[in-house]
LUMBA-736689 format. One record per atom (N, C-alpha, C): y, x, z. Coordinates in pm, whole numbers, plus 32768, in hexadecimal, padded with zeros to 4 digits. Example, Ala and Ser with C-alpha at 12.3 -4.5 7.8 and 13.67 -1.06 7.14 Angstrom:
BEGIN
7DC78527830C;7E3E84CE830C;7EB68528830C;7F1F850582C4;7F96855782CA;8003850A8313;
//
This chain:
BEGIN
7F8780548000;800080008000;807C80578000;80AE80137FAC;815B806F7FC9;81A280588008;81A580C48087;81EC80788114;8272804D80EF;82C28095808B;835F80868066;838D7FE3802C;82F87FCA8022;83217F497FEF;83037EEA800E;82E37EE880BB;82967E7380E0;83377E1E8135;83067D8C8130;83607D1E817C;83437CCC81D3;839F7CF18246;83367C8A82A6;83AC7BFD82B3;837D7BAD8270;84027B2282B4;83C97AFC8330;842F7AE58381;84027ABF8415;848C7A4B8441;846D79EE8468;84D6797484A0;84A97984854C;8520796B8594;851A7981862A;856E79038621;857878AF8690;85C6782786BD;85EB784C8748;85FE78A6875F;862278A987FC;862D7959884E;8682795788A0;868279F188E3;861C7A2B891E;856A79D88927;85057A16894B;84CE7A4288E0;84EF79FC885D;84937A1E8809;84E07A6B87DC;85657AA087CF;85B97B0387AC;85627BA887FC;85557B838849;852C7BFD88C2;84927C30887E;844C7BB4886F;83B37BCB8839;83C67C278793;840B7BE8875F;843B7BF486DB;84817C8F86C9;84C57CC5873E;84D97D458723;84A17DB48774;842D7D608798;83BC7DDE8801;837F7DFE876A;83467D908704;82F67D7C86A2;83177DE185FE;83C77DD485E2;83E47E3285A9;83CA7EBB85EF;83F27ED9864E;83D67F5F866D;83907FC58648;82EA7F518694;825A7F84865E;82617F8985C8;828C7F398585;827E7F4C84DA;82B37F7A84A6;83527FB584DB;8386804784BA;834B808884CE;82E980B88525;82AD815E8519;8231815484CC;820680CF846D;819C810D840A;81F880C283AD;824180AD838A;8293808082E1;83168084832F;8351810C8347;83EF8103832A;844A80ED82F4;842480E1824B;8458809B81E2;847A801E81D4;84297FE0824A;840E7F25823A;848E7F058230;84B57E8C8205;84ED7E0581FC;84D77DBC8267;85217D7E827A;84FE7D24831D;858F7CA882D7;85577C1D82C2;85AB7BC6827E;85777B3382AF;85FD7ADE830B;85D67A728306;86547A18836C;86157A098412;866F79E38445;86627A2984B4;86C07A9584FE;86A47A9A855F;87027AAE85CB;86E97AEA862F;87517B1686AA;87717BAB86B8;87F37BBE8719;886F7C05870E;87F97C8A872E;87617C828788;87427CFC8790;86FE7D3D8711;86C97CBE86C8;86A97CD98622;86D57D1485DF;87567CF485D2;87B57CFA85A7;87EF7DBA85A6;87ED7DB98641;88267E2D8625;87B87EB885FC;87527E5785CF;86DD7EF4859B;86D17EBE84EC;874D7E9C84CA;87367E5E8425;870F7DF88403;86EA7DAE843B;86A87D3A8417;87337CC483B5;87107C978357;87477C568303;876A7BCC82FE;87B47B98834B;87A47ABF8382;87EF7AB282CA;87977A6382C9;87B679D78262;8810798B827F;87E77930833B;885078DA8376;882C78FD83ED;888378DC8447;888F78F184EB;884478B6854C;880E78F88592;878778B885E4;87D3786F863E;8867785D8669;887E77E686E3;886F773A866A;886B774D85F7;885A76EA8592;87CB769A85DC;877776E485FF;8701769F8633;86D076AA86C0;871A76E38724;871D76CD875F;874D762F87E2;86EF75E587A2;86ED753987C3;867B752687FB;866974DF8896;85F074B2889C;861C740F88AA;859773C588AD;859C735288BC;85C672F0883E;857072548855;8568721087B0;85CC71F187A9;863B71B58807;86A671A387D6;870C71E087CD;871E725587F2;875472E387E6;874172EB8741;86B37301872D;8699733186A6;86C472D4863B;86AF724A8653;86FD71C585EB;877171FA85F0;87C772158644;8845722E8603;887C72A185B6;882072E68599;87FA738A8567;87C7737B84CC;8763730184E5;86F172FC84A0;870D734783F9;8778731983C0;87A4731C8334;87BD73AF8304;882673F4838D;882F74568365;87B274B3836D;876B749C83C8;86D874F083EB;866474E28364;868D74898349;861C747682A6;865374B3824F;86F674D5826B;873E750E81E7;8723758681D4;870075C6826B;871B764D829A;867A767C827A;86007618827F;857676248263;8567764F81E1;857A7600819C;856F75F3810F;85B8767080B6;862376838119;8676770A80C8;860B77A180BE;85F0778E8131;85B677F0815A;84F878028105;84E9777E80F6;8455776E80A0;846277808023;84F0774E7FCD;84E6778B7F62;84FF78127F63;857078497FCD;85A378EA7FB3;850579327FA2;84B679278026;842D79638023;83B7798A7FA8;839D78BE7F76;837778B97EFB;83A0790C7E95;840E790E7E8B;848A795B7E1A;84347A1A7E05;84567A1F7EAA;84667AC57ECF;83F07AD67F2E;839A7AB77EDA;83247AD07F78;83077B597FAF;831A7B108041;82D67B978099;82477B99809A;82337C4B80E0;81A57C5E80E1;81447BF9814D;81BC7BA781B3;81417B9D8226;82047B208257;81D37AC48261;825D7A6582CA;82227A59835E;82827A9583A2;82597A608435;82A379FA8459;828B798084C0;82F079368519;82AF796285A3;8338795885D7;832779918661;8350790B86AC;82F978CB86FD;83047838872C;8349780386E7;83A2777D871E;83DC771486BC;836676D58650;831F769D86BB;82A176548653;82C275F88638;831C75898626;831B750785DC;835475518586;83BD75C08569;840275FD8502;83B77616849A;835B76B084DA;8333771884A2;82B476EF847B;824C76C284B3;81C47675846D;81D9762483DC;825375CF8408;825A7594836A;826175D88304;82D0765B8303;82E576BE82B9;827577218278;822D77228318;81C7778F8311;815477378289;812476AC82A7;81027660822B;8111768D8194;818D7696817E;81CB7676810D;81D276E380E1;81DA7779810C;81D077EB80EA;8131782480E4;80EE77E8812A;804578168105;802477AB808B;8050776D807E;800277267FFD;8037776A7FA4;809A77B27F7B;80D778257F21;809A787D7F2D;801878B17F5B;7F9F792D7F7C;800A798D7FDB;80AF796C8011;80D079D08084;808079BF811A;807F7A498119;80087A2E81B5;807E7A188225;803979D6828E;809779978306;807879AD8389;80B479D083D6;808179FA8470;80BB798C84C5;8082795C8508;80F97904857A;80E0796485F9;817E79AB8631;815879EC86B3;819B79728723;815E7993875B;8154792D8835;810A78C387D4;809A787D8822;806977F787FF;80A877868847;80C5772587F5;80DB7689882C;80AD7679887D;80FD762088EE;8076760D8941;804C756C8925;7FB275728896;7F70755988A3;7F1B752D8911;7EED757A895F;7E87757089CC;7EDE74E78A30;7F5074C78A1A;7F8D747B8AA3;7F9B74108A4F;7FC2740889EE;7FF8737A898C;7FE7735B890E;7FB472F588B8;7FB173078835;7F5F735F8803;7EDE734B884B;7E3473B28811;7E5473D1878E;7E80735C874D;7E20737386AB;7E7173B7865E;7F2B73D88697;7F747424864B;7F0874B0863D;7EAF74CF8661;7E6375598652;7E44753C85BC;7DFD74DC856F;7DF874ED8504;7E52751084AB;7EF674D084C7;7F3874F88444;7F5B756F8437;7F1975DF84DF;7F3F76678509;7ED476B184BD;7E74766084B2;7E0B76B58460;7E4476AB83B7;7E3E764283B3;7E57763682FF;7EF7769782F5;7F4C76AC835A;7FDD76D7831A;7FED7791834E;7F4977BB837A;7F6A783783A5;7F02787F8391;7EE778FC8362;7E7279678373;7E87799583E1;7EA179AB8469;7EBF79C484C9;7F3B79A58542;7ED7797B85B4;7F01796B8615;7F1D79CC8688;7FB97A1286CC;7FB37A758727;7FBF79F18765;7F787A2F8806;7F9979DD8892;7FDA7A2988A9;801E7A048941;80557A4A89BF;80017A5D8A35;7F9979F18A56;7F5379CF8ABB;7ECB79D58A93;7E8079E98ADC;7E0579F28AD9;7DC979718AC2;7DCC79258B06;7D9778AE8AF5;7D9C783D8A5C;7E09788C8A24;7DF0783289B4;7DAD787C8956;7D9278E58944;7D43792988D1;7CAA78D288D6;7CAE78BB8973;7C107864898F;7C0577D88940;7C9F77C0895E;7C7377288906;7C6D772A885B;7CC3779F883E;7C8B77A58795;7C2277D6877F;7BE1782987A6;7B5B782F879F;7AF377BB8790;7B2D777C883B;7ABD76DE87F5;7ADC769C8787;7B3C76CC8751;7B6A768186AF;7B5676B78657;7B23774A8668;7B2377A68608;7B7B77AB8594;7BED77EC85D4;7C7D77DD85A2;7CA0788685CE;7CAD78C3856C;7CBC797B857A;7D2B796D85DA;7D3679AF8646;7D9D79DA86B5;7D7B7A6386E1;7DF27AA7870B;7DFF7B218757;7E447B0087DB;7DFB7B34883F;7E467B2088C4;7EA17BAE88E1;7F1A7BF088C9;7F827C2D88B8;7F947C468955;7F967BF689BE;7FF37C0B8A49;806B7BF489F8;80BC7C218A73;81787BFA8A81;81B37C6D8A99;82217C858A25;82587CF58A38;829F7D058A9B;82E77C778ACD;831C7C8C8B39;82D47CDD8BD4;824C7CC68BB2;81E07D148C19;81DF7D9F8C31;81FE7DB58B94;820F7E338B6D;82957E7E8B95;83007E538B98;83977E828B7F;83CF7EA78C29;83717E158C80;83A67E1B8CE6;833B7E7B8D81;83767EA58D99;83437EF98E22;82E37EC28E8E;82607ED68EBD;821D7E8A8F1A;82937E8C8F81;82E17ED98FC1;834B7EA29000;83A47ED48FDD;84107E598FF9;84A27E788FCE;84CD7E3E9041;85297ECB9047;859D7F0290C8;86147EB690BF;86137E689150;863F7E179160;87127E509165;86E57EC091E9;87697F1891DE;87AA7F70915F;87647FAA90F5;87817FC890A7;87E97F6C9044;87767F149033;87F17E968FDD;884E7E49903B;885F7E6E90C1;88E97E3890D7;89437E8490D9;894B7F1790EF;897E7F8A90DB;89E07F839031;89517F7B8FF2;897B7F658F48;89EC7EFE8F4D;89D67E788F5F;8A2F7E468F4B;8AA07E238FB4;8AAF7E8D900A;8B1B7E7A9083;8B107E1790B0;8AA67DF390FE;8A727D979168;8A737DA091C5;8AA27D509249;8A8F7D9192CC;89F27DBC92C5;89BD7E15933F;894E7E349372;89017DD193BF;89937D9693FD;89347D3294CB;89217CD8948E;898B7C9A9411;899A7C1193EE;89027BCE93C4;891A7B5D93ED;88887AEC93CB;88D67ADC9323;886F7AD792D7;88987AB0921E;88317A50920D;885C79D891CD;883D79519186;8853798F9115;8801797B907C;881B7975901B;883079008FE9;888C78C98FB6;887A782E8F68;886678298ED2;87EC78158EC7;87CF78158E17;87BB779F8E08;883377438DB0;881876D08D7A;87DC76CE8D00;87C6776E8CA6;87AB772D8C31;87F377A38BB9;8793777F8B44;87C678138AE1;87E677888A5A;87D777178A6C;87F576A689EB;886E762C8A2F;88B1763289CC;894175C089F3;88FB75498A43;888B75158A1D;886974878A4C;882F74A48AD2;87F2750C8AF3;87AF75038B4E;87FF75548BED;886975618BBF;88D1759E8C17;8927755B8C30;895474FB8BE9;899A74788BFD;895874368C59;88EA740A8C37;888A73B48CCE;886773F58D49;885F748A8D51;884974B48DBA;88BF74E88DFE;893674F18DCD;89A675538E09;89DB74FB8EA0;89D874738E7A;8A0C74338EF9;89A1743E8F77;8923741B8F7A;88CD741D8FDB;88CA74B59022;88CC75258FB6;88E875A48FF0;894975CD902E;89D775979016;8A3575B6903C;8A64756A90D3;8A4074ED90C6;8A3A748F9137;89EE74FB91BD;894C74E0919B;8903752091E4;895875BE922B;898F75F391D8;89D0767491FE;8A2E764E9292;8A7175EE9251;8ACB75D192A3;8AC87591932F;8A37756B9352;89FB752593D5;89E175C393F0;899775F793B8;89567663941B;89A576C99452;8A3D76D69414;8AA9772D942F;8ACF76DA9499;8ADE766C94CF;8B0776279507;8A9975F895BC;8A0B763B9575;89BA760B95F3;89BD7680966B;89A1767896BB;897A76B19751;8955774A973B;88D4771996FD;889E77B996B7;88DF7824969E;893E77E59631;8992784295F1;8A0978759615;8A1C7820967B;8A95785A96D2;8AC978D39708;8A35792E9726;8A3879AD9757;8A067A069725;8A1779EB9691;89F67A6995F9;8A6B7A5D95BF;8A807AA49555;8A8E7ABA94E9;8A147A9D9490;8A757A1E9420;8A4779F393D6;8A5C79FF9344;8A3D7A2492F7;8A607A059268;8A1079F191E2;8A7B79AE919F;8A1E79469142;8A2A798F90CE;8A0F79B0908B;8A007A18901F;89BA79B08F7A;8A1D79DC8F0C;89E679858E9A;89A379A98E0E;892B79EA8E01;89277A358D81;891879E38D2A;89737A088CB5;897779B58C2B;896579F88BDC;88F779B98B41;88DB79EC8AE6;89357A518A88;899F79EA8A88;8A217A0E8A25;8ABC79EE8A57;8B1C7A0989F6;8BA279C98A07;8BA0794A8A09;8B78792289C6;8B8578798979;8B4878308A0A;8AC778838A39;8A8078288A9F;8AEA782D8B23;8B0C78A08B16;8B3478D48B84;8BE178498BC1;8C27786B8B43;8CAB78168B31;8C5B778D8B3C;8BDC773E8B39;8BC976B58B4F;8BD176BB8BC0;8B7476F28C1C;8B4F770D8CA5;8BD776F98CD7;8C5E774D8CC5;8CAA77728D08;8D2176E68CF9;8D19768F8C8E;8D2C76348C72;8CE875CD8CDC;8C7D75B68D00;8C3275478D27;8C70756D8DF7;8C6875D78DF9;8C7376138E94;8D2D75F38EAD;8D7875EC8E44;8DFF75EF8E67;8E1375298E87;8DBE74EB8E29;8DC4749F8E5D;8D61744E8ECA;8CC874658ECC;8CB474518F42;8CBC747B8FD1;8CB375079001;8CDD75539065;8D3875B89058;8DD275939031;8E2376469034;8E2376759092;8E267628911E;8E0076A99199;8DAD770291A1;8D3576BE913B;8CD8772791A9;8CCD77A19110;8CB7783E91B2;8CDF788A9141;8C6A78C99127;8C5178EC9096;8BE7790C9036;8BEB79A28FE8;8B9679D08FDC;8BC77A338F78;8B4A7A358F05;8BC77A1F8EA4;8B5C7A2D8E1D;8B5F7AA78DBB;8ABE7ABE8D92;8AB17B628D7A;8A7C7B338CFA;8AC67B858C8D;8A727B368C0C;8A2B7BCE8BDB;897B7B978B85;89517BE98B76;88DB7C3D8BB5;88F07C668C3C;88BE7C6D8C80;88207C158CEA;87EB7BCA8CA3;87CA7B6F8CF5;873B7BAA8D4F;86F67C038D2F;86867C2F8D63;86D57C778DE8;87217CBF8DB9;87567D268E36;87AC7CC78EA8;88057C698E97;88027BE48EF0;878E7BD18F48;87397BCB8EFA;86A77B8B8F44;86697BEC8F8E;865E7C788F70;863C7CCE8FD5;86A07CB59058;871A7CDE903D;87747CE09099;87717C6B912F;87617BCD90C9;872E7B5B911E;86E47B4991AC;86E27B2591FB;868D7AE89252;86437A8C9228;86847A3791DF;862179B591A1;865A7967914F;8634790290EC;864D78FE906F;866278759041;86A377FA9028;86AF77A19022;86B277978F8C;8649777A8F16;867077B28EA0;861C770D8E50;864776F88DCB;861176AB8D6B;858276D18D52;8543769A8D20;84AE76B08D00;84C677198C89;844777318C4E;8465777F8BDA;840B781E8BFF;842D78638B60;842578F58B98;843E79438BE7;84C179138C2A;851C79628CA5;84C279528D18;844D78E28D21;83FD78B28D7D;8393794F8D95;836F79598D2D;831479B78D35;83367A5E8D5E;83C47A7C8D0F;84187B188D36;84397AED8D9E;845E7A898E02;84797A978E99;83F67A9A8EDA;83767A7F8EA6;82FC7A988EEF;82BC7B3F8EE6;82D07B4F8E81;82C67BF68E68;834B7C4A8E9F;83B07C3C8EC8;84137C638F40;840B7C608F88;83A97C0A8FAD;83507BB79049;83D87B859088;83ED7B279093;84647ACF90F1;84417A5290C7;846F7A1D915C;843A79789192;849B792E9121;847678D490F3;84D0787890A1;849377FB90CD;84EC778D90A5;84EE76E390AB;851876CF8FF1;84AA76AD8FD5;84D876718F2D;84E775D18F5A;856275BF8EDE;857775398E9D;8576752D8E2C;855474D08E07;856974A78D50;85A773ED8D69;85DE73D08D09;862E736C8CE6;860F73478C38;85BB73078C06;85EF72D98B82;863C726F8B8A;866C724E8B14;86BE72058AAB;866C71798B02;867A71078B31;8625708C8B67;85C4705F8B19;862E70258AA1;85D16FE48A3E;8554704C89EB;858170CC89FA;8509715789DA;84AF713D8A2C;84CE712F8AC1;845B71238B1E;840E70BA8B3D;8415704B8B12;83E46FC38B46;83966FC58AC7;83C06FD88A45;835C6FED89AF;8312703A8A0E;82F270A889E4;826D70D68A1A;823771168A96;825C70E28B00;823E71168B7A;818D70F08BA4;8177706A8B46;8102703C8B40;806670B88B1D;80AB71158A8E;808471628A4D;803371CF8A93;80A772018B13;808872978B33;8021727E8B9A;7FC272E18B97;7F3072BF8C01;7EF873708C4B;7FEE73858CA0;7FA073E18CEF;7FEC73E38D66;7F64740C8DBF;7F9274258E51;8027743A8E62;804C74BF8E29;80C4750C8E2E;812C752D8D6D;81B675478D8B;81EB753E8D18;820275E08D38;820B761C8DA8;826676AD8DAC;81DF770D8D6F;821277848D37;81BC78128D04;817B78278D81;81D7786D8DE4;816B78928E63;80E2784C8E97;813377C88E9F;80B877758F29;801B77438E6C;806877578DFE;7FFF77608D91;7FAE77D08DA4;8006780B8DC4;7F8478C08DA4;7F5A78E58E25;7F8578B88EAD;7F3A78AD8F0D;7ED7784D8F25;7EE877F58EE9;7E86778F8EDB;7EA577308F62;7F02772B8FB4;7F1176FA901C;7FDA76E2904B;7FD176BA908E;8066768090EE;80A676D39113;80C9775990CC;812277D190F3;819A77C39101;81E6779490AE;8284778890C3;827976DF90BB;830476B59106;830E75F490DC;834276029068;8327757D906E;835175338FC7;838574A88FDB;8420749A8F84;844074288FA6;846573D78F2D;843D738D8EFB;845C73548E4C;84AE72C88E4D;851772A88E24;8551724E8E06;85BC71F88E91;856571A78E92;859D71388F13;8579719D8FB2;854772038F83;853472319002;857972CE903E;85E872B38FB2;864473388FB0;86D272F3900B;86C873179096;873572D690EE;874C7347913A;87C7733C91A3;87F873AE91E2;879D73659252;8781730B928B;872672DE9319;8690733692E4;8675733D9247;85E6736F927A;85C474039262;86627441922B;866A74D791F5;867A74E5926E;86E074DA92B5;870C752C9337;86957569938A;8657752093CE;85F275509433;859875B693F2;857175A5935C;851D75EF9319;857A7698930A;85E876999300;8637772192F5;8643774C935A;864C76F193C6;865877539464;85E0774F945D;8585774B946C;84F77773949A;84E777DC9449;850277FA93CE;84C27881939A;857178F2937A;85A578BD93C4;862D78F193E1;865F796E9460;861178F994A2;86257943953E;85AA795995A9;852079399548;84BD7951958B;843F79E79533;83F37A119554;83BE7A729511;83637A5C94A0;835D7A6C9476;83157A5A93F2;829A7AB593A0;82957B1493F5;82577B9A939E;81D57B6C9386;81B27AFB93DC;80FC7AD29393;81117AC99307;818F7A7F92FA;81907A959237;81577AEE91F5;81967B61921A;817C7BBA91CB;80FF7C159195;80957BFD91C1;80057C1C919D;80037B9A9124;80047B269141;80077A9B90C5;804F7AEA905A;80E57B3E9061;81187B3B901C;80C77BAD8FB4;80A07BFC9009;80717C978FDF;80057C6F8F91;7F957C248F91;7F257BFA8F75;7F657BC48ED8;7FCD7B648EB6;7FD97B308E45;802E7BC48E0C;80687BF98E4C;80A17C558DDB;805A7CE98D8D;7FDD7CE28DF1;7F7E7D6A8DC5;7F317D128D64;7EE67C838D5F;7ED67C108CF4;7F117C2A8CA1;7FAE7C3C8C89;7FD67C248C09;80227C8D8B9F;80277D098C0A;80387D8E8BD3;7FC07DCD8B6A;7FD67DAB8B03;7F7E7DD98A91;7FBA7E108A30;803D7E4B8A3B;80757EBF89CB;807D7E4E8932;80E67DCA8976;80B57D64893C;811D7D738880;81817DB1888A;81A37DC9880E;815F7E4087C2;811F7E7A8800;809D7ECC879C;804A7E7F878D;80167E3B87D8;7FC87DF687B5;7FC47D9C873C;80337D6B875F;806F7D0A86FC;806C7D468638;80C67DD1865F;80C37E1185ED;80557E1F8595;7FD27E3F85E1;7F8A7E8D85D3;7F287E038597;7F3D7D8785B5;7EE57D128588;7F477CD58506;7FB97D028505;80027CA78477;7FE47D4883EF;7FCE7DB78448;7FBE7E3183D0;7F2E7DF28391;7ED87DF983DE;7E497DCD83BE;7E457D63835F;7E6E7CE0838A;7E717CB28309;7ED67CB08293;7F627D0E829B;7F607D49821B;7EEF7D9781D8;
//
């Protein structure tokens, strides 16, 4: 093969798959330095060459009625991209999550004989079994993140690679708690709350008030009376950052916050404990090892459609890959400052270190040198 001339198109919808997406070039710079790297991606993509078509906050939308109001431009933005491909085919298209997106795509470009990878799997295994078929018909390969789902394509006999998480990889069995407050001029004595509402407009909008509320009882209770307290805010970006700071001026301007954009892992070392949105961030605060309280909030009418659907114990990464009740979880009607509060002082101001063996156990699990890995299963089937 002529390495000078190989192309990898790769679409990312989001700042995790941005992160996955440029562990993945890396590895495929050091056997085709010549490559092409062309499609949609993020600012860390970005800055190793990678080529956007259109801008990954374009798809960054969750939820059905989120996406109806999207819908038109997101087919515009599909289709552009299926003929550009068709047009100019690459050697190998990856999507990096964004499966209602990228599966359709991934479709429409294998019936053109381009080969297709889907990296992170759907989660299939929790909702909507049978989407596995259109994963088989729209992909020659499946990377996981987790172990457990490579098991279920197998019983489907559906080609998968189980990869691990680079984030497993990137981050330290421990991370120093004093170091990153040092870094970011943190007191030392001070107790630190992180408040993560969220890396997407919709889902930071619903959580910013309950977080901010909650802040404001516990600055206010008994406990806290005889610390130093502070509430600390890592944000993805500017854009996120200026909503946040928007939503806080008008629900709490007293209480005072500091928001660190960019930064969000080193926040989380720094932390005592973690008040954060569900998501990926769920999982890099478990490999940081720190106590967190997740919430999630959809869209209503998103949640009442299919709440029927989902058939699992747990929605968070951790208490999934522990297989058990490790961190709480609070979803919807049950995201209140009466039922956050008690849950943040308890892993606030009480000890916690049994965590950390749970935590240690999933992160030696998922440390598998997962963007070589990765590399090393999309080279193969070039």
């Amino acid at each position: 093969m002529n390495k000078s001339a190989v192309t990898f198109a790769i679409v990312v919808g989001e700042h995790s798959g941005d992160t996955l997406g440029a562990g993945l070039m890396q590895q495929l710079l050091l056997s085709h330095p010549e490559a092409k790297f062309i499609g949609i991606g993020g600012p860390k993509m970005l800055a190793l060459g990678f080529e956007n078509l259109f801008d990954m906050e374009e798809l960054s939308v969750m939820g059905v009625f989120e996406v109806l109001g999207r819908l038109r431009r997101l087919l515009h933005i599909r289709k552009s991209l299926s003929d550009y491909f068709i047009a100019n085919k690459p050697n190998v298209f990856i999507g990096i999550d964004a499966p209602d997106f990228n599966i359709a795509l991934e479709a429409k470009l294998k019936a053109q004989t381009i080969k297709t990878v889907h990296y992170v799997s759907p989660s299939v295994w929790a909702w909507r079994e049978k989407r596995v078929f259109k994963i088989a018909k729209a992909t020659n390969m499946v990377l996981s993140l987790l172990p457990f789902e490579k098991a279920f394509y197998d019983k489907h006999q559906i080609p998968c690679t189980f990869v691990g998480h680079s984030l497993a990889d990137d981050i330290p069995l421990v991370s120093d708690k004093l170091m990153a407050r040092k870094a970011l001029g943190l007191s030392e004595s001070a107790k630190i709350l992180a408040l993560m509402p969220g890396s997407r407009g919709g889902e930071l909008s619903r959580l910013v008030e309950p977080f901010l509320q909650t802040a404001k009882k516990l600055l206010a209770s008994e406990q806290a009376n005889s610390i130093e307290l502070i509430f600390v805010v890592p944000m993805i970006s500017d854009k996120r950052a200026q909503q946040f700071n928007q939503l806080h001026q008008k629900i709490a301007p007293d209480l005072p916050v500091s928001i660190i954009v960019g930064k969000t892992q080193q926040v989380m070392a720094a932390s005592d404990c973690l008040l954060t949105a569900s998501g990926t961030v769920t999982l890099e605060a478990a490999l940081v090892k720190r106590p967190m309280v997740i919430c999630y909030k959809f869209n209503p009418l998103t949640y009442y459609m299919f709440k029927g659907f989902v058939k699992l114990k747990w929605f968070s990464l951790p208490n999934l890959l522990a297989n058990k009740s490790l961190v709480p979880e609070l979803l919807q009607s049950e995201v209140s400052v009466e039922n956050i509060l008690p849950l943040i002082e308890e892993r606030l101001f009480e000890d916690q270190s049994a965590l950390n063996q749970a935590y240690t156990d999933i992160h030696l699990m998922l440390k598998q040198n997962a963007s070589e890995q990765a590399a090393k299963a999309v080279i193969d089937l070039l």
